[in-house]
C-alpha positions as CSV (number, residue, x, y, z in Angstrom):
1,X,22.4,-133.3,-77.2
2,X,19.5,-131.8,-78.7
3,X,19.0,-127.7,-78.6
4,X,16.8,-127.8,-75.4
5,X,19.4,-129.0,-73.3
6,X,22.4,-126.8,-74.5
7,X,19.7,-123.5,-73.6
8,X,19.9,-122.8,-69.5
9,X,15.9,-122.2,-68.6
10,X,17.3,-118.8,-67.5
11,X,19.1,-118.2,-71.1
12,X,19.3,-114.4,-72.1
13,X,20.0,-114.7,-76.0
14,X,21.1,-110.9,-77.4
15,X,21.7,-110.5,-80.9
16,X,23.5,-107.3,-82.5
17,X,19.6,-105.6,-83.5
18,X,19.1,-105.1,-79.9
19,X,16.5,-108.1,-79.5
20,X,16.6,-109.6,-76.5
21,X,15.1,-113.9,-76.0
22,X,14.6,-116.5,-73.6
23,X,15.0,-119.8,-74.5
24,X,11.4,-120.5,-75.5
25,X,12.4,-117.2,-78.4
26,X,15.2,-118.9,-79.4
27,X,13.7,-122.1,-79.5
28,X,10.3,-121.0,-81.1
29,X,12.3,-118.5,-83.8
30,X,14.6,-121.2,-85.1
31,X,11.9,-124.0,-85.6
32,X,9.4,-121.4,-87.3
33,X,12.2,-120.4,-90.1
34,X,12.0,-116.8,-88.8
35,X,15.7,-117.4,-88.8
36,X,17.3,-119.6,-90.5
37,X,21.2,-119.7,-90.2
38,X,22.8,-120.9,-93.6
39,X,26.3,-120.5,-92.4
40,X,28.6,-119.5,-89.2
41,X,32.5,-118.9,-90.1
42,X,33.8,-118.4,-85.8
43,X,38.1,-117.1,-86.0
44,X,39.7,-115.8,-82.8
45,X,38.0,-118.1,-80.6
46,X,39.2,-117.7,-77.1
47,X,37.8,-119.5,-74.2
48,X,38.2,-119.4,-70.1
49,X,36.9,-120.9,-67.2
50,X,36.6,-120.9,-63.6
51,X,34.7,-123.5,-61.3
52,X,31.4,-124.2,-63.5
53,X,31.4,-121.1,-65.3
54,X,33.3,-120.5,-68.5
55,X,33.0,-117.8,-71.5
56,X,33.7,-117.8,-75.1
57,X,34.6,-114.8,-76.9
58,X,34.9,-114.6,-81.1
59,X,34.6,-113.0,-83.8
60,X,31.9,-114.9,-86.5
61,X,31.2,-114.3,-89.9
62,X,27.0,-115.4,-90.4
63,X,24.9,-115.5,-93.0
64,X,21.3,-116.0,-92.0
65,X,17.5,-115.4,-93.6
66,X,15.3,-113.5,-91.9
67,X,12.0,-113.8,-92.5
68,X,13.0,-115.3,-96.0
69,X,15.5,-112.2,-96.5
70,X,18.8,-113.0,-96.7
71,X,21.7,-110.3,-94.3
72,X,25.3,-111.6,-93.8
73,X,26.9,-110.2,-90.8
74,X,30.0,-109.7,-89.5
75,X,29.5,-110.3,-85.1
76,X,31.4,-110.3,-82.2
77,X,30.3,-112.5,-79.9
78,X,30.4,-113.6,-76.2
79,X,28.8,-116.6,-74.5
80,X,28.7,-117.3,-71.1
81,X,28.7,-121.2,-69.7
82,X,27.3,-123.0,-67.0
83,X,28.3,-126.3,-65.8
84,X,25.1,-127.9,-64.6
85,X,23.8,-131.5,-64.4
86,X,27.0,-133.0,-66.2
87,X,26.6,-131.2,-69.3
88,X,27.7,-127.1,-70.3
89,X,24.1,-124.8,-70.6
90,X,24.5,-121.5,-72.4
91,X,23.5,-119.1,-69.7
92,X,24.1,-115.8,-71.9
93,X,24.8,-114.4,-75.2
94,X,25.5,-111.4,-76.6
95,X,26.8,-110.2,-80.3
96,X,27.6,-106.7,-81.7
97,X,28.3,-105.6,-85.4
98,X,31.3,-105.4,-86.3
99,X,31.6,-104.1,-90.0
């Protein structure tokens, strides 16, 4: 399934900078090489679910280049999950810094 359809219209992306993006941002950012994610490590992944909502919760190791400059990060992360027309839609995201 391409990227579009994994993105909920209502999508609130956070990353651990404080930025804030709807799914156009995400969409827009990734495509335009603002950022470019070389490599996600995920550990402690724990997952849980009720009706047609389910979250995520680990921790990730990323290494990304922003803007051409290269930041490896150590995240925690939670995603939130909506069942809708047969296929899972990321509703929400949020990561902190962990180290």
């Amino acid at each position: 399934m391409p990227l579009k359809g994994l993105l909920s219209e209502q999508v609130t992306y956070g990353h651990s900078n404080g930025w804030i993006e709807t799914k156009k941002d995400v969409i827009a950012d990734l495509f335009s090489g603002k950022l470019t994610y070389k490599k996600i490590t995920s550990e402690n992944i724990t997952v849980a679910s009720s009706g047609t909502t389910a979250t995520a919760r680990m921790a990730a190791s990323v290494e990304i280049d922003m803007s051409g400059t290269p930041l490896a990060l150590k995240l925690k992360v939670l995603q939130v999950w909506i069942w809708r027309k047969n296929h899972w839609e990321l509703l929400a995201r949020q990561s902190v810094k962990t180290g």
